[in-house]
C-alpha positions as CSV (number, residue, x, y, z in Angstrom):
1,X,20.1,2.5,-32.3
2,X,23.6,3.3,-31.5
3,X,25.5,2.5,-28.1
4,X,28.5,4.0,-26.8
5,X,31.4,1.7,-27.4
6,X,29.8,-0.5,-30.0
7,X,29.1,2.3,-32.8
8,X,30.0,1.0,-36.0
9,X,33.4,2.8,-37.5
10,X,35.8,2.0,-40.2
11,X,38.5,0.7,-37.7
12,X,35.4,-1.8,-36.0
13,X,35.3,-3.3,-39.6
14,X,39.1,-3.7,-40.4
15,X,39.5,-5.5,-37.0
16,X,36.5,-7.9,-37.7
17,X,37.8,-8.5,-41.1
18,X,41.2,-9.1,-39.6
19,X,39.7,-11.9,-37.3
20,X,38.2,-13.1,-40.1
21,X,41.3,-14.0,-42.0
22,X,43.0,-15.5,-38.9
23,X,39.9,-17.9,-38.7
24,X,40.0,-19.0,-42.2
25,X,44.2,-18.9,-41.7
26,X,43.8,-21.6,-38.6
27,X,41.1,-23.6,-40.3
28,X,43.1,-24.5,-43.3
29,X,46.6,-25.1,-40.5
30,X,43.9,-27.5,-38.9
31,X,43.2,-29.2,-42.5
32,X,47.1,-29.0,-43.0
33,X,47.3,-31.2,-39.7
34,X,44.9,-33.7,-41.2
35,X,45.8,-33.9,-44.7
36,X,45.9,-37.8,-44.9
37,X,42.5,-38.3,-43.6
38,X,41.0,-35.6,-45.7
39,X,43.1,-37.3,-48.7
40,X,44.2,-33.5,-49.6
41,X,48.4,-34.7,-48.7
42,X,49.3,-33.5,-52.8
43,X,48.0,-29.8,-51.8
44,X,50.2,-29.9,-48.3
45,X,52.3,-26.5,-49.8
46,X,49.1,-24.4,-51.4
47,X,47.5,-25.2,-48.1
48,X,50.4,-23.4,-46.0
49,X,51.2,-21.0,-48.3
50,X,47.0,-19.9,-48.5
51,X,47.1,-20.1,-44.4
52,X,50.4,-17.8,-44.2
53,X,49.1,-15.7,-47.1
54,X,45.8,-14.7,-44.7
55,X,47.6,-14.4,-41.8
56,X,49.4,-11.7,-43.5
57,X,46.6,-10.1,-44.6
58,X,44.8,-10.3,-41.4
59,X,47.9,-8.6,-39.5
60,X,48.0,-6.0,-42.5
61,X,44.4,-5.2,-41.3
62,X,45.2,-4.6,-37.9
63,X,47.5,-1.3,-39.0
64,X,46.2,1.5,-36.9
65,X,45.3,4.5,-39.1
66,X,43.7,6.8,-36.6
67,X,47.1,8.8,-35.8
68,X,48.6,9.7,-38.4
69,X,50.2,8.5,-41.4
70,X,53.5,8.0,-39.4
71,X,52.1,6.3,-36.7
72,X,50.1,3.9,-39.2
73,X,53.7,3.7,-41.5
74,X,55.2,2.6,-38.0
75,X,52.3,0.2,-37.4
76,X,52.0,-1.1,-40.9
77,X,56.3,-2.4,-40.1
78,X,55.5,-3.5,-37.0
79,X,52.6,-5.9,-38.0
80,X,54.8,-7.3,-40.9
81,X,57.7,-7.7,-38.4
82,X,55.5,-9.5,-36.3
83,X,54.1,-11.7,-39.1
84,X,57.8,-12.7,-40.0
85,X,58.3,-14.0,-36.6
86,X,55.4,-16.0,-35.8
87,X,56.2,-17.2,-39.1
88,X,59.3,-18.8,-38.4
89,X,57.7,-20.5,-35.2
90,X,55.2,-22.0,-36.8
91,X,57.7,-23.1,-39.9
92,X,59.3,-25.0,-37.0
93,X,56.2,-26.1,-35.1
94,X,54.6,-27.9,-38.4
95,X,58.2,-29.4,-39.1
96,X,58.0,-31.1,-35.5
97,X,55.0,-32.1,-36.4
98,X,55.4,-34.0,-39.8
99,X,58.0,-35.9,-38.4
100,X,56.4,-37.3,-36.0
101,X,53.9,-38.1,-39.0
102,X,56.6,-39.7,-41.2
103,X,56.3,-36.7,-43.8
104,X,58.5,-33.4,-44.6
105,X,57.5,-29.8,-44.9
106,X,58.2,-28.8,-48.1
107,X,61.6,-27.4,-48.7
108,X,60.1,-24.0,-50.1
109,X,59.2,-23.3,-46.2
110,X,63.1,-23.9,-44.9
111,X,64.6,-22.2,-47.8
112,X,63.1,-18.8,-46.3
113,X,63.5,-19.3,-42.7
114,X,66.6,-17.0,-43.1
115,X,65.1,-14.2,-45.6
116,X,61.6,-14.1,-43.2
117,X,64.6,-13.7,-39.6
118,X,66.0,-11.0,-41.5
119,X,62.5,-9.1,-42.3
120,X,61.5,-9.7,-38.5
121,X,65.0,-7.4,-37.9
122,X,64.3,-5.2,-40.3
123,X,60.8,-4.2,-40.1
124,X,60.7,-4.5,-36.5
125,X,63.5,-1.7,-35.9
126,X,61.9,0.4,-38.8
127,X,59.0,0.3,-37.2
128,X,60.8,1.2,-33.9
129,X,62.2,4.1,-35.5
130,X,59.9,5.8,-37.6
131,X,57.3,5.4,-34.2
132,X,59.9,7.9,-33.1
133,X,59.5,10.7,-35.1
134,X,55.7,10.7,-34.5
135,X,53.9,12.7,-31.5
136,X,52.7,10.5,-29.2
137,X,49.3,11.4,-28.5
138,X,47.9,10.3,-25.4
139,X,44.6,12.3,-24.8
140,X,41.3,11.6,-25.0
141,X,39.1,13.4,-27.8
142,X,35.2,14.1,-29.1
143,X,34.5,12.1,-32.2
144,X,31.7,11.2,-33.9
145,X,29.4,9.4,-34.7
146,X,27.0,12.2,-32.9
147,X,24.4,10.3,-31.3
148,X,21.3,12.0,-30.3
149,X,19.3,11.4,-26.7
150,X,16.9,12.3,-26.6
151,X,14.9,14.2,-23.5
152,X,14.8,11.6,-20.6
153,X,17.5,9.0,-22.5
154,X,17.9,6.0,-19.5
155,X,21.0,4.4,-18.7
156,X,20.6,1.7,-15.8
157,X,23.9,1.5,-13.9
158,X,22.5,-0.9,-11.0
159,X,21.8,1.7,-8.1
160,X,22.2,4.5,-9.9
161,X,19.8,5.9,-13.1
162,X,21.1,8.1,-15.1
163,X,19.2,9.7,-17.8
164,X,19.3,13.0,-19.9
165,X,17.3,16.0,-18.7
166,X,17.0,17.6,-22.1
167,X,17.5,16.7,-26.1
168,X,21.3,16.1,-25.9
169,X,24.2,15.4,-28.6
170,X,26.3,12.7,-27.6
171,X,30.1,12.8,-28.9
172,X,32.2,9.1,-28.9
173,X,34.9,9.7,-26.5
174,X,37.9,7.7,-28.1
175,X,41.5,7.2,-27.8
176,X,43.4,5.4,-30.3
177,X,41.8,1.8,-31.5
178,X,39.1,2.1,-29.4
179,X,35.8,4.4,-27.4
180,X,36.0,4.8,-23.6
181,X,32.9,7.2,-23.3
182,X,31.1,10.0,-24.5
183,X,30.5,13.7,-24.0
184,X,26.8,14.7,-23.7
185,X,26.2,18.4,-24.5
186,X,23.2,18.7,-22.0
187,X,22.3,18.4,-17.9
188,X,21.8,15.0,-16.5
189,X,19.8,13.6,-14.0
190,X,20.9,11.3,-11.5
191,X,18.5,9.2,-9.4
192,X,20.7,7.1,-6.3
193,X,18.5,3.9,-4.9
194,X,19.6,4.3,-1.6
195,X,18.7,2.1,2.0
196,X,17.2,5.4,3.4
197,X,15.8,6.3,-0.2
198,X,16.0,8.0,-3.1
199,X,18.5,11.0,-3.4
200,X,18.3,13.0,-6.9
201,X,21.4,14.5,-8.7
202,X,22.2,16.9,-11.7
203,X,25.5,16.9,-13.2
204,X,25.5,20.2,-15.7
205,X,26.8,19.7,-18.8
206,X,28.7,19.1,-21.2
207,X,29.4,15.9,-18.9
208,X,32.4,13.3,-20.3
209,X,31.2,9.8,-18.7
210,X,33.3,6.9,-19.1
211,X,32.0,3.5,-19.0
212,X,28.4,5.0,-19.3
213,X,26.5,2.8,-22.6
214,X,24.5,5.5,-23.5
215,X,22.1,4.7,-26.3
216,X,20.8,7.2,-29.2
217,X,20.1,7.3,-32.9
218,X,22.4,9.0,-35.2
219,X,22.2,12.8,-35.0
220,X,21.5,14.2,-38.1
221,X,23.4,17.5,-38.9
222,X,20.0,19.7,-38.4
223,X,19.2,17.6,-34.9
224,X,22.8,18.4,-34.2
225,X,22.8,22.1,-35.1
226,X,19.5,22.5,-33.3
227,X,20.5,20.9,-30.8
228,X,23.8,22.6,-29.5
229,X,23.4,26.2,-31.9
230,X,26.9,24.7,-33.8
231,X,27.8,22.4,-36.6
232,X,28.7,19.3,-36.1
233,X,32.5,19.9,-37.3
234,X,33.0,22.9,-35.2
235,X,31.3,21.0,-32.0
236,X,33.6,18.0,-32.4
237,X,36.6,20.7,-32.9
238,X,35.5,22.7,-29.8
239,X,34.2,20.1,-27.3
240,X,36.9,19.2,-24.7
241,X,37.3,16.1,-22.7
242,X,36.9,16.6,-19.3
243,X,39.7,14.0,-18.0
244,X,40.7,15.6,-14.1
245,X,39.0,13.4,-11.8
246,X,38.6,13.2,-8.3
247,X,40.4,10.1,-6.3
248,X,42.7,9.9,-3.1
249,X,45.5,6.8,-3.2
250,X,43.5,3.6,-1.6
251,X,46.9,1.7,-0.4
252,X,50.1,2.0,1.1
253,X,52.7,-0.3,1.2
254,X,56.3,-1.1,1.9
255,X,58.4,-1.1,-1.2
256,X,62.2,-1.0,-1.9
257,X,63.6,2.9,-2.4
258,X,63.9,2.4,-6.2
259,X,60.6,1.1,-6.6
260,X,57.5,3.7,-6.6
261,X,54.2,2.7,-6.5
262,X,50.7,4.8,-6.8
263,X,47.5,3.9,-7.2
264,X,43.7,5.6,-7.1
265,X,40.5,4.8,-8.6
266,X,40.9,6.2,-11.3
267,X,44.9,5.7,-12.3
268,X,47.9,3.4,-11.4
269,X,51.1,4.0,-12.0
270,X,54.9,1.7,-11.4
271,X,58.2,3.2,-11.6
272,X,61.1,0.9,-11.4
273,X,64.2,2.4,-12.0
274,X,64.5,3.9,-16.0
275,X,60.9,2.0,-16.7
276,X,57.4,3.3,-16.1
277,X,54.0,1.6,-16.4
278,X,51.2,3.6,-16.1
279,X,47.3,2.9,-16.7
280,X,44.3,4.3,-16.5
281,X,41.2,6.7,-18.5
282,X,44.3,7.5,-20.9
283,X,45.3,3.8,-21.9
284,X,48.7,2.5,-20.9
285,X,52.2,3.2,-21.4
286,X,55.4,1.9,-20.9
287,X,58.5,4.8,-20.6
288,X,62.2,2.6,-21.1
289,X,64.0,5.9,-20.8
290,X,63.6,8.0,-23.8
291,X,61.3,6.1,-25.4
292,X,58.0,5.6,-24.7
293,X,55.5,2.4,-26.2
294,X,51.8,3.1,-26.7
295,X,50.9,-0.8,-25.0
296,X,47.0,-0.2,-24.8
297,X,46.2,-3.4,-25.7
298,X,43.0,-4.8,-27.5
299,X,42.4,-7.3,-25.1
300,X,42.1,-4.1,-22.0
301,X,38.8,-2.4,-23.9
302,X,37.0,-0.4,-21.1
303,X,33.6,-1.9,-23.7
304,X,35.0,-5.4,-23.3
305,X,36.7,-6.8,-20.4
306,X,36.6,-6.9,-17.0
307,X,40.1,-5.4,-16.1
308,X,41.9,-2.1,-15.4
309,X,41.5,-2.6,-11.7
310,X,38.7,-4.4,-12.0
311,X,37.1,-1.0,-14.4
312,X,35.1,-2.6,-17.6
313,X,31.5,-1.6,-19.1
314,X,29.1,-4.0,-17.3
315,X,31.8,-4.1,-14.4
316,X,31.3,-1.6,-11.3
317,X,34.0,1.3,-12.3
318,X,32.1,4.0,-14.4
319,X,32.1,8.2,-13.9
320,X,30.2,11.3,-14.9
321,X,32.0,14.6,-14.8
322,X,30.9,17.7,-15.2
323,X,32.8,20.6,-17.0
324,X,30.9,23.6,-15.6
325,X,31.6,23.0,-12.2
326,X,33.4,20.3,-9.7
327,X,30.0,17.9,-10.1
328,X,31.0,14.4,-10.3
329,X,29.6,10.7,-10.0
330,X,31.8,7.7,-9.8
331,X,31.6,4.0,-9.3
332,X,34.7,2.1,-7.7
333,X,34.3,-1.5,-6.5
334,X,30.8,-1.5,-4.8
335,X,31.2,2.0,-4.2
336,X,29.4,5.3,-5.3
337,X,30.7,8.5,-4.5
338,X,28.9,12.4,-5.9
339,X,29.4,15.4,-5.5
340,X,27.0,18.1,-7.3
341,X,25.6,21.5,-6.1
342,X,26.9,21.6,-2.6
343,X,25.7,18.0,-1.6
344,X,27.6,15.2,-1.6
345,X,26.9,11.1,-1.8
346,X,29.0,8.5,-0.5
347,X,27.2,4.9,-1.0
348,X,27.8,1.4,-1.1
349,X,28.0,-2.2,1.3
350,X,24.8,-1.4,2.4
351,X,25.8,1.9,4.1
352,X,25.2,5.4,3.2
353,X,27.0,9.3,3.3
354,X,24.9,12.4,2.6
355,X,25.5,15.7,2.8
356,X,23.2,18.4,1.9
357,X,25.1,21.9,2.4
358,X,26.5,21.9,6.2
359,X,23.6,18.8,6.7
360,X,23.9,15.3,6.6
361,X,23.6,12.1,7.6
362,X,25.3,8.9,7.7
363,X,23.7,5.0,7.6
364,X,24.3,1.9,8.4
365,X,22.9,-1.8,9.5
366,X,24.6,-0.9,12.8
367,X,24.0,2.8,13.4
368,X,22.2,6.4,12.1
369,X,23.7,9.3,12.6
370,X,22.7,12.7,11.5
371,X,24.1,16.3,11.6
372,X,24.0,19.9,11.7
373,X,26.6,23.0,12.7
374,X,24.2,22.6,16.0
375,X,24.3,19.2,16.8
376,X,25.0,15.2,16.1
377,X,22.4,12.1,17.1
378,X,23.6,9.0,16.7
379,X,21.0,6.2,17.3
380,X,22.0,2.5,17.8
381,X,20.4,-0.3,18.8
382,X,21.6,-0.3,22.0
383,X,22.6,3.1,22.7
384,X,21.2,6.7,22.0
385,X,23.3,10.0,21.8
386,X,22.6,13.8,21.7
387,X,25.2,16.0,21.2
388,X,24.6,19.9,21.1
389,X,26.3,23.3,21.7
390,X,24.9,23.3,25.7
391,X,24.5,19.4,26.4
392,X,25.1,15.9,25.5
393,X,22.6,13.0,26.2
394,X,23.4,9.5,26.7
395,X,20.4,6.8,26.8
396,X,21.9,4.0,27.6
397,X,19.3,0.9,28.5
398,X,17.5,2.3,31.4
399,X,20.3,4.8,32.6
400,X,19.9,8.0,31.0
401,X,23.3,10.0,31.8
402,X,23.1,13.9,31.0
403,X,26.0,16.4,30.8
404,X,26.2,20.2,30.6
405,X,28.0,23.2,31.7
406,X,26.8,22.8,35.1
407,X,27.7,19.3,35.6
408,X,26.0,15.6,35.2
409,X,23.4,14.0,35.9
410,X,22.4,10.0,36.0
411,X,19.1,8.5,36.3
412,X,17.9,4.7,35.8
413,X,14.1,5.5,34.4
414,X,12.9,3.0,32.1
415,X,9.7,5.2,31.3
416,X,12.3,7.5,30.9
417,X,15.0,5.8,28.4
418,X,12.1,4.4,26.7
419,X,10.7,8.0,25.7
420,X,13.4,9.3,25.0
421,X,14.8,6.7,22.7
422,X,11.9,6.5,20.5
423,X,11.4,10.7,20.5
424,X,15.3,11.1,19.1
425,X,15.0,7.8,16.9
426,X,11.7,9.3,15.1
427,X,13.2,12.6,15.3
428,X,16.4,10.9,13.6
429,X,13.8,9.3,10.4
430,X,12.2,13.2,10.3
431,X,15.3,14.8,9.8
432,X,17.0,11.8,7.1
433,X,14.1,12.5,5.1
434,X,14.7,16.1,5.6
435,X,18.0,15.5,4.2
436,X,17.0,13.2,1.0
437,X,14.2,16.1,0.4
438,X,17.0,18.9,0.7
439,X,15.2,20.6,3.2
440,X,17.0,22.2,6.6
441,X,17.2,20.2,9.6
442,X,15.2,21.9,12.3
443,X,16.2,21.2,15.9
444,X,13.2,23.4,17.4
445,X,10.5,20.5,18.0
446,X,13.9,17.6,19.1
447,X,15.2,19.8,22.2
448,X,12.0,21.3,23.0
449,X,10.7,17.3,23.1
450,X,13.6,16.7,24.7
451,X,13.5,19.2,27.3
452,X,9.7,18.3,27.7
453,X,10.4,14.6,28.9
454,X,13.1,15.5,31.2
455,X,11.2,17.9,33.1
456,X,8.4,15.4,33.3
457,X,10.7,12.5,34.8
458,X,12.6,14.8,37.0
């Protein structure tokens, strides 16, 4: 089985070979540091020289290869540059250190502090430049490994089920260094665990989901033609990522004139004079003026770590968006908010936002309220309301207070305001469920029930 964000590629390898040689590099600085107890003092310079020598290799295996050969050139420099200079610290470092143990580090060490400053200058602006002259590419695209789901493939995301309807290809959604989601060729189901019930989605696809651990076996290339009608070359080359999402900016505050802030769910952004900082789906980059620095980091992998406003894999930020149509589902904080097919879904702290064409309702501990063009109920524990086109209703403990064209009315009837309350609070159940099923409210059997007790208390 493969999952989204841990399939195995060339560039997974490099980077745990890389880690690799940093281990063995730190193990044999740590036997360096204890040389007179292991009895191992006479090999003090192969034992530096070995650790430096895989430290350089394990940086030389961290060169990014996945955007070019200019961008990897620019990489390759950068990673040497950075080598040169750790280098030197750590020359300094083990110096400190064996003279506080009565010993020298060998003079072969000191000799090159000057040749490995001016290779830290060197490489480090070559790598500078030559970035220069490459594109920076900052979108999202389908790669493969395809990965096929199969009809009814089940991703648990906590309240919210998401699963494929049909026999779908999914694509690796990547950016450089690293997968953010996937693109599924087919419809998927949605099923919301909701405190009123369960409300059903479908998101048409293709879909892009980020954050979404989808799980498949490889796609063959006759699964993937009979899947999708296409190769898988001229899917990969034809699928687009679907990368406009839907958010409105969560805070405001007070900053200085020169300082701009913007933030949504889905994208953050700092401009302080000449530099920029933004982050979000697309990674993060920092804009000094005219040049710009690719700084997605390893350590912010949407597969990996909680961060990105709180965004990560097993963390609560993840979204489904569809590129027929303006269906989406996404997951902010404790938050779930969908739109698909003329309904919409607003859930999370316990409380609840449907919408079902010009239909709804809305939930929580403290009240229900539900909706048509016609008319708005809102039942609480303590007080009842009817609002339509000819009159409003007010139950209010034993007072029950009506209004209309031709004036008001006020009675104190507990029969009354008991009857009533419990007519419009089953009436309000009926017509949620009416909702979650999709079906239109009717307001026939409420007014005529309504209309029924009045008369009979008048």
């Amino acid at each position: 089985m493969i999952e989204i964000g841990k399939e195995r590629t060339l560039t997974r390898g490099t980077r745990k070979a890389a880690s690799t040689m940093e281990l063995v590099a730190g193990i044999l600085v740590l036997s360096w540091l204890v040389r007179s107890i292991l009895g191992i003092s006479q090999y003090s310079e192969t034992l530096l020289l070995m650790a430096l020598g895989f430290g350089l290799l394990g940086d030389l295996l961290k060169t990014n290869l996945s955007r070019g050969h200019v961008r990897a050139a620019s990489s390759l420099l950068g990673n040497i540059a950075f080598w040169s200079l750790t280098t030197i610290i750590l020359i300094l470092f083990l110096g400190w250190i064996a003279g506080l143990q009565s010993d020298t580090l060998p003079a072969i060490f000191y000799s090159n502090v000057p040749n490995l400053a001016i290779a830290t200058i060197f490489f480090g602006l070559a790598s500078v430049i030559i970035g220069q002259f490459s594109p920076l590419v900052k979108g999202l695209r389908a790669t493969g490994p395809p990965i096929f789901l199969g009809q009814a493939a089940t991703v648990d995301m906590g309240e919210t089920k998401l699963s494929t309807k049909v026999d779908s290809i999914g694509l690796p959604v990547r950016k450089p260094r690293k997968t953010v989601g996937c693109v599924v060729t087919g419809d998927l189901n949605a099923v919301f665990e909701t405190p009123m019930g369960t409300v059903n989605a479908r998101i048409a696809g293709p879909a892009t989901t980020f954050g979404v651990p989808f799980r498949g076996t490889k796609a063959t290339g006759e699964q993937v033609t009979r899947v999708t009608g296409k190769r898988l070359n001229d899917l990969i080359g034809e699928t687009q990522v679907e990368t406009t999402m839907v958010g409105e900016t969560e805070i405001e505050v007070d900053l200085p004139p020169f300082v701009h802030f913007d933030r949504d769910q889905f994208q953050e952004s700092v401009d302080v004079g000449p530099v920029s900082v933004k982050r979000g789906p697309r990674g993060q980059t920092i804009k000094i003026g005219p040049i710009s620095i690719d700084a997605d980091e390893d350590s912010e992998k949407w597969f990996s770590r909680r961060y990105w406003g709180k965004h990560g894999r097993f963390s609560t930020w993840w979204s489904v968006k569809g590129m027929r149509d303006t269906s989406y589902i996404s997951s902010s904080g404790d938050t779930v908010k969908a739109k698909w097919n003329g309904s919409s879904l607003e859930l999370g702290h316990g409380s609840m936002k449907l919408k079902v064409g010009s239909d709804g309702f809305t939930y929580s501990p403290q009240e229900l309220e539900t909706y048509t063009p016609l008319h708005t109920l809102k039942v609480t524990q303590d007080k009842v309301t009817l609002n339509t086109k000819t009159f409003t209703l007010d139950i209010v403990g034993s007072r029950v207070i009506l209004r209309a064209e031709d004036g008001s009315k006020s009675t104190d009837s507990s029969p009354l305001a008991r009857d009533l309350r419990a007519l419009l609070a089953d009436t309000a159940k009926k017509q949620v469920s009416d909702v979650l099923e999709g079906l239109p409210i009717e307001l026939d059997e409420m007014l005529g029930g309504t209309e029924e007790l009045l008369k009979k208390y008048a």
